[in-house]
N, C-alpha and C positions, 0 to 999 in steps of 0.2 A: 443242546446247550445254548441254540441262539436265546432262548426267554431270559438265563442267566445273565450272558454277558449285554444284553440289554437295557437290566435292572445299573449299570453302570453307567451307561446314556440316562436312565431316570434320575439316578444319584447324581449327577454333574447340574443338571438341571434343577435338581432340588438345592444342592449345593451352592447354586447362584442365591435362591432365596433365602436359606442358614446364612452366609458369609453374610447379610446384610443385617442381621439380627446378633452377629458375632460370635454363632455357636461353632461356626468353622472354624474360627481361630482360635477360640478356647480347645479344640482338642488337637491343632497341631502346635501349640504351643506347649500342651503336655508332650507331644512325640518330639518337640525339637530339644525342649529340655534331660526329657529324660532317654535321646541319642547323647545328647554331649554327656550327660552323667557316666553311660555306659561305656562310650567309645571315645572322650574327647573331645574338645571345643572348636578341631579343624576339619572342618571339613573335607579337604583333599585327601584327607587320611582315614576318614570315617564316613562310609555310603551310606550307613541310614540316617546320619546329620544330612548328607548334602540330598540325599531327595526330601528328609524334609522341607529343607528351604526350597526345594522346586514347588514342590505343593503348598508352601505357607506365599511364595511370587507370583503361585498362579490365580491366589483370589486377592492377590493384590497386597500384603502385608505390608505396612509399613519396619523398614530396615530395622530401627531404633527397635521393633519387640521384638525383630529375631534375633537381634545382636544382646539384649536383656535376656531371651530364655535361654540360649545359649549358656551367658555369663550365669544364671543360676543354676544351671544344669555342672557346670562346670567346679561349682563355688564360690565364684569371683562375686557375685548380688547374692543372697540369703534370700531363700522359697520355701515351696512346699518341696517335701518328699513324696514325690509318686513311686507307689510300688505296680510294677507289669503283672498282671496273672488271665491265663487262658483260659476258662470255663467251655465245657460239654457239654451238649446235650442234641433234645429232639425236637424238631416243627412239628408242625399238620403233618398226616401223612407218611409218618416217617422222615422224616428230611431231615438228615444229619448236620450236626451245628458248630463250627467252634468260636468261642466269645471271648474274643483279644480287648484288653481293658487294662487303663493307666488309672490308677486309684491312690487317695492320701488316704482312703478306710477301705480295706480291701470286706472288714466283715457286712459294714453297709451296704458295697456294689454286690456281693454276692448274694444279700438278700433283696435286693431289686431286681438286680437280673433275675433272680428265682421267682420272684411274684411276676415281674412281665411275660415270662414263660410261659408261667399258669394260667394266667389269666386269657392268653393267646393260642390256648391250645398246644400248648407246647409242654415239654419239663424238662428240667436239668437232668442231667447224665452222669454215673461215675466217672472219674479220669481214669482216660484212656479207653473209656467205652465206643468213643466216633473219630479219634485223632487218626485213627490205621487208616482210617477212609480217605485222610487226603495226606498229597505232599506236597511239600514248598516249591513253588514255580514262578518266576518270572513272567508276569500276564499284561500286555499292554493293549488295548484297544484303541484302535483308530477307524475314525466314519468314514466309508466306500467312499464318501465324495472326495474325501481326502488325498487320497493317493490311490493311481492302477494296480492292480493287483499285484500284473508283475514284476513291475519296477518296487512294488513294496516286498514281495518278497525276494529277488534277490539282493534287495538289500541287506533284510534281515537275514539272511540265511549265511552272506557274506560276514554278517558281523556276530556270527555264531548263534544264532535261533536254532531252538529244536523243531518248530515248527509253526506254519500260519496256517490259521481257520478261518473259512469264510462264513463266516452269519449271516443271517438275512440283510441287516444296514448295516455293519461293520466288519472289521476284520481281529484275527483275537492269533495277538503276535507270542507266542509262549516261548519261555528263556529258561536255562538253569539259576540257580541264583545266582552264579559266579558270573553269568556273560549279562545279567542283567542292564547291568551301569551302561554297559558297551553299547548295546541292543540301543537302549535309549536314545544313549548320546548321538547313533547317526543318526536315529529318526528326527531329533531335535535339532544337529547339524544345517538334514537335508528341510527344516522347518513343516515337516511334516505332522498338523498338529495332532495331539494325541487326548484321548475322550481320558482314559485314567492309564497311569504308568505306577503299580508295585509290586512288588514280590508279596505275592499271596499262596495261601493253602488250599489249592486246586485239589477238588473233591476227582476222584478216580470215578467214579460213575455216578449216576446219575437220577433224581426219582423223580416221574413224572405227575404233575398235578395238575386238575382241572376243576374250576370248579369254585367251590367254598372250600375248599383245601386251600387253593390257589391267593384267596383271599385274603383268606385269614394269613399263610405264610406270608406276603407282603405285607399283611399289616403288622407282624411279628418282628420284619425286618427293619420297618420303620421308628416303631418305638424303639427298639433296640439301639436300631445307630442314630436315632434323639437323644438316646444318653449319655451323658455328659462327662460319664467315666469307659464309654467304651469309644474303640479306637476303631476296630475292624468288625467285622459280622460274616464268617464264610458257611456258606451251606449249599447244599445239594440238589438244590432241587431245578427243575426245567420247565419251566411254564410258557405256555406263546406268547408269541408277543402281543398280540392282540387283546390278548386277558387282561397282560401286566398293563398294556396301555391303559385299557378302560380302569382298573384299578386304580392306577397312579391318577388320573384326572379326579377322580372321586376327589 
């Protein structure tokens, strides 16, 4: 699993270079909107508003747009209507896929996503053909040089962690959804900084790839979360890191 949770050390760092072109904000600004549409305009009372605003602070947003998407998510300013929907399917190889997506034309995202598929080696899936493969977990990754091991995991373990992994450069803090917030909040407390903090759809095991398998699924991954209606990209697969690196430099 360390090639997986690595692909999130690439994404952060791809991330610097989107936030400067403003494709980062355009899609937490759909997630902060349509939190406050689903849960509410407070925060203190709604967790997927308040980590959106973690992640819309951490590349720096100006207040004024998250206190706007809010207000339209809310009512209070007149927006788009985003509708949520989860798409399935398959990578290179087998690699099982699920495709989390905030959309104003759910039938346009469904035919993009389905041509990038294709075109990547991949295809769209029935619903509920690859959902059973994963469950919802709380997954936070923090870089080795970050914190000791074991003062990171009695931390988390104290503040209700099911478990920490060690990868080759990071560590991969797993939570249920319910201790998520908690989890967090000491790591950020103890300013522990953190590479990605969400509650994601953690695949139960695992398919390994080498290769032009290898390749082509990161390039699968990339167009995908280039898209400007998809919010998340979970899938399966386990490649080295070595691979992914040389990949990702490409």
């Amino acid at each position: 699993m360390g090639g997986h949770s690595h692909w999130s050390t690439i994404k952060r760092k791809k991330g610097a270079e989107d936030a400067k072109r403003g494709k980062v904000f355009t899609k937490i600004i759909r997630e902060i909107t349509t939190a406050a549409r689903v849960g509410g305009g407070d925060p203190n009372g709604n967790p997927r508003l308040r980590l959106a605003i973690v992640k819309a602070k951490d590349v720096n947003m100006p207040a004024d747009n998250i206190k706007k998407a809010i207000q339209r998510g809310t009512g209070e300013l007149p927006g788009v209507h985003y509708e949520e929907a989860v798409y399935e399917g398959y990578g290179p190889g087998g690699v099982a896929m699920l495709i989390e997506t905030t959309s104003d034309n759910k039938n346009r995202s469904v035919s993009e996503i389905r041509n990038l598929l294709e075109k990547n080696g991949g295809r769209m899936g029935e619903a509920g053909s690859v959902a059973w493969m994963f469950h919802r977990k709380g997954r936070i990754i923090v870089d080795k040089s970050k914190s000791d091991e074991e003062k990171l995991m009695n931390l988390v373990l104290e503040a209700g962690a099911e478990d920490l992994r060690t990868e080759d450069d990071s560590f991969e803090v797993i939570t249920s959804p319910h201790d998520f917030e908690k989890v967090r909040k000491v790591l950020e407390d103890q300013r522990i900084e953190m590479i990605s903090a969400e509650v994601a759809s953690v695949p139960q095991n695992y398919v390994s790839l080498q290769g032009k398998d290898a390749e082509q699924m990161l390039k699968l991954m990339e167009v995908l979360e280039d898209h400007d209606d998809v919010q998340n990209v979970h899938a399966n697969f386990d490649i080295p890191q070595d691979v992914m690196e040389k990949v990702a430099a490409k």
